[in-house]
C-alpha positions in Angstrom: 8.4 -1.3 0.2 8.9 -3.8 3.1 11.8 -1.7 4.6 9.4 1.7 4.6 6.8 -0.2 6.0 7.7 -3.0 8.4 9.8 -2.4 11.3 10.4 -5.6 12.1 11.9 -6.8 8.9 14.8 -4.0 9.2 15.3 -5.5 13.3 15.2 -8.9 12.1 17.7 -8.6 9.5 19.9 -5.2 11.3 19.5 -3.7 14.2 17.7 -0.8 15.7 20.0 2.4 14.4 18.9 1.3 10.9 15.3 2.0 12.2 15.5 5.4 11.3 17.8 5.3 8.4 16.4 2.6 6.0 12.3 3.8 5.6 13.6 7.3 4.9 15.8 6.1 1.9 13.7 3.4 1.0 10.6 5.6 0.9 12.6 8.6 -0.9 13.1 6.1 -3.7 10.1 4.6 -4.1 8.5 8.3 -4.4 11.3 9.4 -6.8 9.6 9.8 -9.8 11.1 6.9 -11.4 9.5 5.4 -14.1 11.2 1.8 -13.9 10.3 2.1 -10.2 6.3 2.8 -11.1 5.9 -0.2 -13.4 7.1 -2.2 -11.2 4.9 -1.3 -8.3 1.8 -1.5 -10.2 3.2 -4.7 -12.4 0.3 -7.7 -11.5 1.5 -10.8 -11.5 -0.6 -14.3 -11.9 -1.8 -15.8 -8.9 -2.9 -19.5 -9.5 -6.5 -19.6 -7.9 -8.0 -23.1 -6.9 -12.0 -22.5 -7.2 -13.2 -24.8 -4.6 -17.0 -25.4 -6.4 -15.3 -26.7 -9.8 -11.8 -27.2 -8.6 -10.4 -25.7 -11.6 -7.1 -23.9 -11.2 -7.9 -20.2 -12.6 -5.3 -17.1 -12.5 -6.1 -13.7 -10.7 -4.0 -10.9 -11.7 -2.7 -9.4 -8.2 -0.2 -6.4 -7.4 2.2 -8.1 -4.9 3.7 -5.0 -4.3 0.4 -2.5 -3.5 -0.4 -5.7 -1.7 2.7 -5.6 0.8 2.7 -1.4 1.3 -1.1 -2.2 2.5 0.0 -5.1 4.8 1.2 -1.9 6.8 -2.3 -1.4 8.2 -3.4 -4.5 8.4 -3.2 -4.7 12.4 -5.2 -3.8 15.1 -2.3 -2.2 16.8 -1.3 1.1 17.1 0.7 2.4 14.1 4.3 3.6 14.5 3.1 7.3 13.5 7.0 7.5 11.1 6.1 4.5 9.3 2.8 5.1 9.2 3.8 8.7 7.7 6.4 6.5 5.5 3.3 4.7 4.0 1.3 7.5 3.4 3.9 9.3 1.4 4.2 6.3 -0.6 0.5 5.8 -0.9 -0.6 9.1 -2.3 2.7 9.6 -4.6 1.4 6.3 -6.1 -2.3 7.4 -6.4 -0.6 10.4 -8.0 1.5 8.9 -10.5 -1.3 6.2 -11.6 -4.6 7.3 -10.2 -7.2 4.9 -11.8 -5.3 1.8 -10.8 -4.5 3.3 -7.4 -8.3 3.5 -6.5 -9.2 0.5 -8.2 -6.9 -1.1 -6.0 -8.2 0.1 -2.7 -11.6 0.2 -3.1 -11.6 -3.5 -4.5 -11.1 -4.9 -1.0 -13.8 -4.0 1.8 -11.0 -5.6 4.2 -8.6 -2.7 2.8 -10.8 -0.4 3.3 -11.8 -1.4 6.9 -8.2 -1.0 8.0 -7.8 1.8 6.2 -10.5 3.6 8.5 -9.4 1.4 11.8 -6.1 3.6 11.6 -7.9 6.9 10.6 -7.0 8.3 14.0 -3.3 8.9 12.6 -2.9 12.0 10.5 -1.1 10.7 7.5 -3.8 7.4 7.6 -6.8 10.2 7.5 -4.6 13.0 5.0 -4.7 9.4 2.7 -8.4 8.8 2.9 -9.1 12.3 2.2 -7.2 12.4 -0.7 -8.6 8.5 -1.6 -12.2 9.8 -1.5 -11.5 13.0 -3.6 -9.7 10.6 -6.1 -12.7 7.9 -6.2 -15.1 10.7 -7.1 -13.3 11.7 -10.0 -12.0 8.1 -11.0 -14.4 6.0 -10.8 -18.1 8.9 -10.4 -20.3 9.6 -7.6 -22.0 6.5 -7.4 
């Protein structure tokens, strides 16, 4: 996920001709319709909480990987519009392949959805909230 989504980590650790190459095949097998793949994006792990008012240590369940493909848009910058395409295609196969959890996800975090609309100004940003809004009415009602 970090390779089709973070253009820096690809520079960091290569250089700039794997720019291209890398979010194309990493993103091609992400949406392959892999089952092993699917579980493992939406597999939550525990997260040890510290509740500051009764400073008792309490686990949240959190999906480190939906978690890192949304790090994507969390920026005030301009998107790279390939990446940014890269994400989307990631995005909606996942909100295809397990829709409750997929809108569950993004709706649970005002912040999320902030950025979400921040970048709507890209095509493949707005073709995702489209398709997120359509989803939410059928997932979760018209509330």
């Amino acid at each position: 996920i970090e390779y089709s989504t973070n253009e820096e980590s690809i520079i960091v650790r290569y250089d700039k001709e794997k720019l291209r190459k890398y979010p194309f095949v990493c993103c091609e097998i992400i949406t392959s319709n892999t089952n092993e793949i699917n579980q493992e994006v939406f597999r939550k792990f525990d997260q040890a909480n510290v509740d500051n008012d009764e400073s008792q240590n309490t686990k949240q369940q959190n999906y480190q990987h939906l978690e890192l493909l949304f790090q994507m848009i969390n920026t005030r910058e301009q998107l790279n519009p390939v990446m940014a395409g890269y994400f989307s295609k990631i995005a909606i196969y996942l909100q295809n392949v397990r829709p409750q959890e997929f809108v569950t996800f993004v709706c649970s975090s005002q912040p999320r959805i902030d950025n979400l609309l921040y970048h709507c100004e890209q095509k493949s940003i707005s073709d995702l909230i489209a398709k997120i809004v359509c989803l939410e009415r059928q997932v979760l009602g018209d509330e």
